[in-house]
N, C-alpha and C positions, 0 to 999 in steps of 0.2 A: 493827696488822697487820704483817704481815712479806711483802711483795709483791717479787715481780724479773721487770720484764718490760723487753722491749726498743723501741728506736724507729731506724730507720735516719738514718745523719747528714747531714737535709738540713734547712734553714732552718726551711719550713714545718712541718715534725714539733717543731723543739726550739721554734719558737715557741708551739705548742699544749703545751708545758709551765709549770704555772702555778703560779708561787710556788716553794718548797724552793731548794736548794741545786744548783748548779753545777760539775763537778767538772774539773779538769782536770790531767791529768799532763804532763809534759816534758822530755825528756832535756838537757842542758847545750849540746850542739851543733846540735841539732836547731833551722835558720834557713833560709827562711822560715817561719814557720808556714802549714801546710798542714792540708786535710782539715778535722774536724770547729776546730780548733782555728782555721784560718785564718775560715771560717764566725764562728766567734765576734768574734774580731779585727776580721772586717769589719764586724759589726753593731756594736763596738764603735768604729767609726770608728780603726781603727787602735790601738788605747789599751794594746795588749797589747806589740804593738811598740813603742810611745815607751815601756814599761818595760823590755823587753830589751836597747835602744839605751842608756836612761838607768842599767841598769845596776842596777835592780831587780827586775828576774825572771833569775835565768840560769839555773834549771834543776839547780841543785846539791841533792844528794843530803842530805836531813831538810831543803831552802828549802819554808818555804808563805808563799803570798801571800792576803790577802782583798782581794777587789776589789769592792765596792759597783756594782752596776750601775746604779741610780738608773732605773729603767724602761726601759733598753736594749735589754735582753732581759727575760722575761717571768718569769725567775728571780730573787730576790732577790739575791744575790749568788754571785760566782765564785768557787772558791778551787785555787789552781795549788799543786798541789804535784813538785817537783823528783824526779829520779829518778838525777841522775849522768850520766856518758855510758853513749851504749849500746852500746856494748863493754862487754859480758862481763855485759850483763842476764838474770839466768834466774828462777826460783821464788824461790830468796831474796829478791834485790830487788823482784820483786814484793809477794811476803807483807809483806814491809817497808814498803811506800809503803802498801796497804791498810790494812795497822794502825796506820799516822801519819793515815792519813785519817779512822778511825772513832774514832782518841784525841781527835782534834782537834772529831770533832765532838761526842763528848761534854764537853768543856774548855766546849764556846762552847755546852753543853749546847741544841744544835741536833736536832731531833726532827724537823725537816720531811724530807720525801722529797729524795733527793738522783736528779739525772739526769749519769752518770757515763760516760767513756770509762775501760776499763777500762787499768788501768798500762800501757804500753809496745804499746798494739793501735796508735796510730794510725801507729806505727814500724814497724810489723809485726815487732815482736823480739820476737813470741812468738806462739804458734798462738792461734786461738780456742779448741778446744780446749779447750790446755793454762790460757788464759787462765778461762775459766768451771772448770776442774778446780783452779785454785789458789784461783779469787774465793770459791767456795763454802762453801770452810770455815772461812775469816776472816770470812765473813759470820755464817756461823752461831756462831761464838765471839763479836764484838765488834758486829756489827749488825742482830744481834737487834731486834725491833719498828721498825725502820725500812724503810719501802720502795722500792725502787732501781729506777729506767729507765735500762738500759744502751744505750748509743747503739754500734751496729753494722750494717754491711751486710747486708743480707738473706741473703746468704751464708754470713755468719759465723754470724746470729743460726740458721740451720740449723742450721747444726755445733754448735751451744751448747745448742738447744733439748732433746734425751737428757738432757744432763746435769742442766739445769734443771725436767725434766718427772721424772726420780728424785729430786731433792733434795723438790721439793714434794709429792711421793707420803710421800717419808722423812719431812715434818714436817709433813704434811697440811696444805698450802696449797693453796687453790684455783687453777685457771688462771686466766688471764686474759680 
């Protein structure tokens, strides 16, 4: 199938997601983690921090990490990919981190459903929007037959919902 719906970033929602992939983006200075990332962090007993501190996640621009959750969370695995700092993030870098994310998961030739904060939203260095009007056509190039839970505020997922209600009319996918 080719699905993209959304879930808002609280515990209870991403724990009702079951099995796939984990997605998570991070700018270089971006400390503490906060928001859907800090959430994670803390389900994760901290483990995301003891690799910032240790100096294995920092956030640099083409860094991806897998991280095995071992039943932590309800995902098979995390995987963090880096973004640079964010000064001076726009649609390129965007586009950019998208297409290292769906290379990657064809590499680890990964086919399960991925539940994703979209590049650079939890920073808010970029509109929602702007961000579903960049996702959509990287998706439709490189993540083809895969299904996506983008994890956004019910606010955001407003703003985003046009854009996503055209694209699925454009390639005849049902709602949700």
């Amino acid at each position: 199938m080719n699905i993209v719906t959304f879930i808002p970033p609280r515990l209870d929602r991403l724990d009702k997601q079951r099995g796939g992939l984990l997605i998570m983006f991070r700018f270089e200075e971006r400390q503490p983690l906060v928001g859907v990332e800090g959430l994670r962090d803390w389900r994760l007993h901290g483990h995301l921090s003891r690799l910032i501190i240790d100096g294995f996640l920092s956030g640099n621009v083409d860094e991806s990490l897998l991280v095995p959750l071992e039943r932590r969370l309800p995902h098979d695995n995390l995987i963090v990919f880096g973004l640079g700092p964010t000064e001076g993030f726009c649609e390129e870098r965007f586009i950019g981190a998208l297409q290292r994310m769906f290379r990657s998961m064809d590499k680890l030739d990964a086919s399960a459903p991925l539940t994703v904060s979209l590049p650079g939203r939890s920073a808010s260095a970029c509109s929602s929007a702007d961000a579903i009007d960049w996702f959509l056509p990287v998706h439709d190039n490189l993540g083809k037959h895969r299904d996506i839970t983008i994890i956004e505020p019910l606010r955001a997922q407003k703003a985003m919902l046009p854009a996503v209600e055209r694209w699925r009319l454009k390639n005849s996918v049902p709602s949700d």
